[in-house]
C-alpha positions in Angstrom: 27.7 -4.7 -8.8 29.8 -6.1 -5.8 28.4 -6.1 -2.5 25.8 -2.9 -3.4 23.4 -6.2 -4.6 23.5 -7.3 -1.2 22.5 -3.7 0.4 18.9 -3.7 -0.4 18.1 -7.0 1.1 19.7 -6.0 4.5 18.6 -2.3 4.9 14.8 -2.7 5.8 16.9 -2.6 9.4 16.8 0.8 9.7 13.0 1.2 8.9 12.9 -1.0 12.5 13.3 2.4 15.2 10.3 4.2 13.0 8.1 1.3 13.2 7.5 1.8 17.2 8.3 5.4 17.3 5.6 6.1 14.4 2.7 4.8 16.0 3.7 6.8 19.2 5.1 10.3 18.2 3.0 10.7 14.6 -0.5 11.4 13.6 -1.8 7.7 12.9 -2.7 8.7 9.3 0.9 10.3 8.6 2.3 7.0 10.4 0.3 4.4 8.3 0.9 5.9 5.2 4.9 6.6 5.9 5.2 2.8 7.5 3.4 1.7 3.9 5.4 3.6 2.0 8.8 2.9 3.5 7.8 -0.8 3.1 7.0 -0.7 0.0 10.0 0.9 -1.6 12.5 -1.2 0.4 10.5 -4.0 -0.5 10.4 -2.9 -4.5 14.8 -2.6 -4.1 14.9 -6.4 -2.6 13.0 -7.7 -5.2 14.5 -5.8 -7.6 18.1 -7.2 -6.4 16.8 -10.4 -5.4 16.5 -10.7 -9.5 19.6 -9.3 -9.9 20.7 -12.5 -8.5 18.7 -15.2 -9.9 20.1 -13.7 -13.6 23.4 -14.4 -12.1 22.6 -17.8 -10.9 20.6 -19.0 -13.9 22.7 -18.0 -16.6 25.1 -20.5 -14.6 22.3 -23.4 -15.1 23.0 -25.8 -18.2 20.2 -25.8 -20.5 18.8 -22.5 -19.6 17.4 -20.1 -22.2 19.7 -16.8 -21.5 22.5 -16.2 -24.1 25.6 -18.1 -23.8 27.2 -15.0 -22.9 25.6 -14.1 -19.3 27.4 -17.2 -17.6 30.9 -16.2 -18.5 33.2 -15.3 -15.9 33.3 -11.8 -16.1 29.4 -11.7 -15.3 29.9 -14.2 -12.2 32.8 -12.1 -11.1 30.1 -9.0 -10.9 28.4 -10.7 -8.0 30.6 -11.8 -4.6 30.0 -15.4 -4.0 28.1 -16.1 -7.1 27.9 -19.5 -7.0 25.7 -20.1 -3.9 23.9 -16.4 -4.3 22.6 -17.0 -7.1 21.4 -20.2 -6.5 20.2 -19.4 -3.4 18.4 -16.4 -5.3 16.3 -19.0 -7.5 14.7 -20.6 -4.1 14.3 -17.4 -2.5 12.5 -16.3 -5.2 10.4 -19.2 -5.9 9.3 -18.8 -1.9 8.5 -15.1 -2.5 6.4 -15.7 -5.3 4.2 -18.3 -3.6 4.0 -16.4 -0.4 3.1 -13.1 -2.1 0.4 -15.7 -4.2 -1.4 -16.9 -1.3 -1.3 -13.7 0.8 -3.1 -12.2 -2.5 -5.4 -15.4 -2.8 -6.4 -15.4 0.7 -6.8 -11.8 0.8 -9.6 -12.3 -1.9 -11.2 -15.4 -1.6 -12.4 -14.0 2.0 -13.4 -11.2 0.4 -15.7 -12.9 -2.0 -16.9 -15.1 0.5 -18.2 -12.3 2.7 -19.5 -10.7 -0.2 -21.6 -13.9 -1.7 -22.8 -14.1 1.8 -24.4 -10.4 1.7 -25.9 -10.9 -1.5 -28.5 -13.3 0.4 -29.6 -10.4 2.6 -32.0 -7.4 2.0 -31.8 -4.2 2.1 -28.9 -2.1 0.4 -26.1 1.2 1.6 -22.9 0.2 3.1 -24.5 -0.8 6.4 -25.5 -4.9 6.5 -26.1 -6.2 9.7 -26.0 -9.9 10.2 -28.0 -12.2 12.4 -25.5 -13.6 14.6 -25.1 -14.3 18.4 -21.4 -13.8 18.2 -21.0 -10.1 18.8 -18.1 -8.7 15.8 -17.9 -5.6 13.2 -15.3 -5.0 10.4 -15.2 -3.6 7.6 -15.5 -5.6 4.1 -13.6 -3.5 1.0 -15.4 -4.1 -2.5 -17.6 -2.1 -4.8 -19.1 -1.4 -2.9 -17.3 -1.3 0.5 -19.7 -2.1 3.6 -19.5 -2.2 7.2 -20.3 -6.0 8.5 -21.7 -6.2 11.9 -23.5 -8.8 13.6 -26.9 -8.4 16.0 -25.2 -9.6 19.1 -22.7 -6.6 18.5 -25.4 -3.8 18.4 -27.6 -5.4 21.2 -24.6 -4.7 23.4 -24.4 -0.8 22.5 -26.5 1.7 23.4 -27.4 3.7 20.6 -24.2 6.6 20.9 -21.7 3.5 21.0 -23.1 2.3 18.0 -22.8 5.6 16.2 -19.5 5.5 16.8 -18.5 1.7 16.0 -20.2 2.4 12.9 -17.6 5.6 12.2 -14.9 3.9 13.3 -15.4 1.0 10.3 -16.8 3.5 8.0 -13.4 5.5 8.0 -11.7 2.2 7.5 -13.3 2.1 3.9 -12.9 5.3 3.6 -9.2 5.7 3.7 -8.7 2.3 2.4 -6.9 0.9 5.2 -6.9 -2.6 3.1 -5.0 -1.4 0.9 -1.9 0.1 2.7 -2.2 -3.9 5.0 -2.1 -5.5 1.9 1.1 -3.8 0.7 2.6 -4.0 3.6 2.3 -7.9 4.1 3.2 -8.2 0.6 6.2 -6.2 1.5 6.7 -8.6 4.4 6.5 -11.2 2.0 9.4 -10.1 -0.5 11.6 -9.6 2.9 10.9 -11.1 6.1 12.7 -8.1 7.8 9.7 -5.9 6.9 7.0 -7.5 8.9 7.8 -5.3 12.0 6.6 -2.6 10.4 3.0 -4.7 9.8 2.2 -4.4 13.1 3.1 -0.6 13.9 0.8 -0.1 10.3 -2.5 -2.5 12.1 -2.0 -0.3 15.3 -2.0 3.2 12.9 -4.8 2.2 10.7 -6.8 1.4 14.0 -6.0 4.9 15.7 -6.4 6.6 12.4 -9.7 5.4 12.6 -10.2 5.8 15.9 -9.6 9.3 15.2 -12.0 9.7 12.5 -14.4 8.2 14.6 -13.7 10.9 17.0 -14.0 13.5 14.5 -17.8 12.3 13.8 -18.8 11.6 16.8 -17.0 14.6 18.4 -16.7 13.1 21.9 -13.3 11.4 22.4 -14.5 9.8 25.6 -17.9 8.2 24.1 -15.2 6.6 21.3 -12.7 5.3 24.0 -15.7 4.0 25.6 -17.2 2.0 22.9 -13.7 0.8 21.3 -12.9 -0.5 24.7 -16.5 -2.4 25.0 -16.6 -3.6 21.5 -13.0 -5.0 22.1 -14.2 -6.4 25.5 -17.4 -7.9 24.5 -15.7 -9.8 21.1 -13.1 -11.5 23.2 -15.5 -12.8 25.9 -17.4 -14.2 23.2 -17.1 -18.2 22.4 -16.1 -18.8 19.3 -15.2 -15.6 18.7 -15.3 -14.7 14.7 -12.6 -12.2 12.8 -12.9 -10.7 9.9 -9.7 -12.1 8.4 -8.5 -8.6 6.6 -7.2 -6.8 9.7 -6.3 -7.4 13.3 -7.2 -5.2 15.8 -4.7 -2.8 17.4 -3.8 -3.3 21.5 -6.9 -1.5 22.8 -5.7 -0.5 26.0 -3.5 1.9 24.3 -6.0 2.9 21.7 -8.5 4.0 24.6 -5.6 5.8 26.5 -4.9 8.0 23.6 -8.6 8.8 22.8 -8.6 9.7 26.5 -5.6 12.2 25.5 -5.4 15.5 23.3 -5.8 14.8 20.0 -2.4 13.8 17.9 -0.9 16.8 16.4 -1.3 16.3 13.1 2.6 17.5 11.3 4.4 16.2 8.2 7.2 16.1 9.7 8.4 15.0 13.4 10.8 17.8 14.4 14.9 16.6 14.0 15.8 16.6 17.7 12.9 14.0 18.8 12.9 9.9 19.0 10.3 10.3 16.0 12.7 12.4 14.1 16.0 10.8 14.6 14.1 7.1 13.5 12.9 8.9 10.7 16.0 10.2 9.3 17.5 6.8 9.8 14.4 5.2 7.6 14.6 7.6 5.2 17.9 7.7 4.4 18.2 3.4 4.5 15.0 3.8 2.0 17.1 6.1 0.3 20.4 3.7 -0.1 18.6 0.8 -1.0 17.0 2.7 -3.9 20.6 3.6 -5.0 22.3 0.3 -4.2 19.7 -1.4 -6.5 19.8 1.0 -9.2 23.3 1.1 -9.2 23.3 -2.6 -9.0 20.7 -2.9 -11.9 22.5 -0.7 -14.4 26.2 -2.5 -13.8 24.4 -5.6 -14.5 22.9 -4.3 -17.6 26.7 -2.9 -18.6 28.6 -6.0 -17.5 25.7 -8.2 -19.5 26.0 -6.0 -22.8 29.2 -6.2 -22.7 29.5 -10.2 -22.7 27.1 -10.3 -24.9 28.8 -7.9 -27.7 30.7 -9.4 -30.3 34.4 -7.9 -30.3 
C-alpha cells in the first residue's frame, strides 16, 4: 500500500477553494449538491483507508481474532510506520464511530421530539403553526414533512411575507435539504478536514431555497424583504428558539443576491473562472483519493492472501 493509505485522509484539502467559491459563482442547488457529493466520496475513501489501518494495527494486538498470518512482517511492512498507524487507527476509529453515532442520534431524537409535540395539535397538511411568543419557522423532515412556525412569527408578517416564508421552508422539504446536512456532518465526522465544506452546504441549501421561494412568489424583492425581517425579528427575540436541523445562512448576503439577477443556473462553471479552477482542483483530489484507497484496498487484500496461503 505504502504511503497511497495515507492519501485519502489528507486530500479533502483540495475540496477547501470550491467550498467558498461554490456558494459564490454556482447556482445554490448545483453547489449544495456538488459540496455533498464531494464530501461524501472523500469521506467514503477516509473511512475506507482509515480501516485499512486498523486491519494493520489489530492483527498486531495479541489475542485478537484475525488469522495468525495478517501480523507477519510482510503485512506490517505494507503500511509506513505501522506500528503507531495502526494503533492510532483503532482510536481514530473508535472517535469516528461515536461522533457519527451521536450526530445521527441527535439528528433524530429532535426530530421525534418535534414530531410528538405536533401530534397534540389539530388540524392536518404540512402547515402547523404553533402558539408561541418567540417568533421562529423551520422546517421539520418526516412522513410527513411540515413546516413549523410559531404565532409570534406570522403576527410580524404581512400577509405577502408570509407567503413567502412559507415557500422558502416548503422547498426545504422539498429538495430534502436534511438530507445532503446530514451527510455532510457525517462526512465531517469521518474527517475533520471536511467540515469547511458544511458551512458553504448551510449557506447553499439557504439560497437554494431562497430561490425557490423566489420562483413561487415571483418577486425577488418581497423575498429579500421577508428573509431579512424574519432573520431580524428571530434574533431580537429573548430566548430565541432553533430548530436544531439547520443553521441559517449569513442573511445579509442572502438578501443581496435576491436583490441581484437570478444565478445562472449551468452544470458546469466555465475552465478559466475562480469557480472553475477550484472545481478542477476538487474533482480531481476526489478523484485520487478514490484511487489511492482502491489501490490501497486491493494491495491489502493481495499482501493479506498471500500471508495467509500456505506455500
Amino acid at each position: 500500500m505504502g504511503v497511497f493509505v495515507y492519501l485519502p485522509l489528507v486530500l479533502p484539502l483540495t475540496a477547501l477553494p470550491i467550498a467558498r467559491l461554490a456558494e459564490q459563482h454556482l447556482h445554490p442547488r448545483r453547489a449544495a449538491r456538488l459540496l455533498t457529493t464531494v464530501a461524501v466520496i472523500l469521506a467514503s475513501c477516509s473511512l475506507v483507508c482509515l480501516g485499512l489501518l486498523v486491519v494493520v494495527g489489530t492483527a498486531q494486538l495479541p489475542g485478537n481474532p484475525l488469522p495468525d498470518g495478517w501480523s507477519d512482517e510482510e503485512v506490517r511492512e505494507a503500511v509506513p510506520h505501522d506500528a503507531f498507524a495502526g494503533k492510532a487507527s483503532i482510536l481514530a476509529l473508535v472517535a469516528v464511530t461515536m461522533a457519527c453515532g451521536f450526530t445521527v442520534h441527535r439528528h433524530y431524537r429532535f426530530r421525534a421530539r418535534a414530531h410528538r409535540t405536533l401530534a397534540g395539535l389539530p388540524g392536518g397538511g404540512d402547515l402547523a403553526v404553533l402558539p408561541d411568543d418567540v417568533p421562529y419557522a423551520y422546517a421539520l423532515p418526516g412522513s410527513p414533512g411540515r413546516v413549523m412556525v410559531s404565532t409570534a412569527m406570522l403576527a410580524a408578517l404581512d400577509p405577502a411575507e408570509r407567503r413567502a416564508l412559507l415557500a422558502h421552508e416548503r422547498a426545504h422539504l422539498d429538495g430534502r435539504h436534511h438530507r445532503l446536512l446530514l451527510a455532510t456532518r457525517l462526512a465531517g465526522c469521518v474527517n475533520p478536514l471536511l467540515r469547511p465544506l458544511q458551512a458553504a452546504l448551510v449557506y447553499s441549501t439557504e439560497r437554494w431555497a431562497d430561490e425557490e421561494a423566489a420562483r413561487v412568489t415571483g418577486d425577488r424583492r418581497l423575498t429579500a424583504r421577508a428573509v431579512g425581517k424574519a432573520a431580524l425579528i428571530s434574533a431580537r427575540a429573548p430566548g430565541r428558539r432553533r430548530g436544531g436541523l439547520r443553521r441559517r445562512g449569513p442573511v445579509p448576503r442572502r438578501v443581496a443576491a435576491l436583490l441581484g439577477p437570478v444565478p445562472p443556473d449551468r452544470g458546469w462553471p466555465p475552465a478559466l473562472t475562480p469557480a472553475g479552477a477550484a472545481a478542477f482542483v476538487a474533482a480531481a483530489g476526489t478523484t485520487v483519493s478514490a484511487l489511492s484507497a482502491l489501490n490501497a484496498a486491493v494491495a491489502l487484500f493481495l499482501v493479506l492472501e498471500a500471508a495467509t496461503t500456505p506455500l
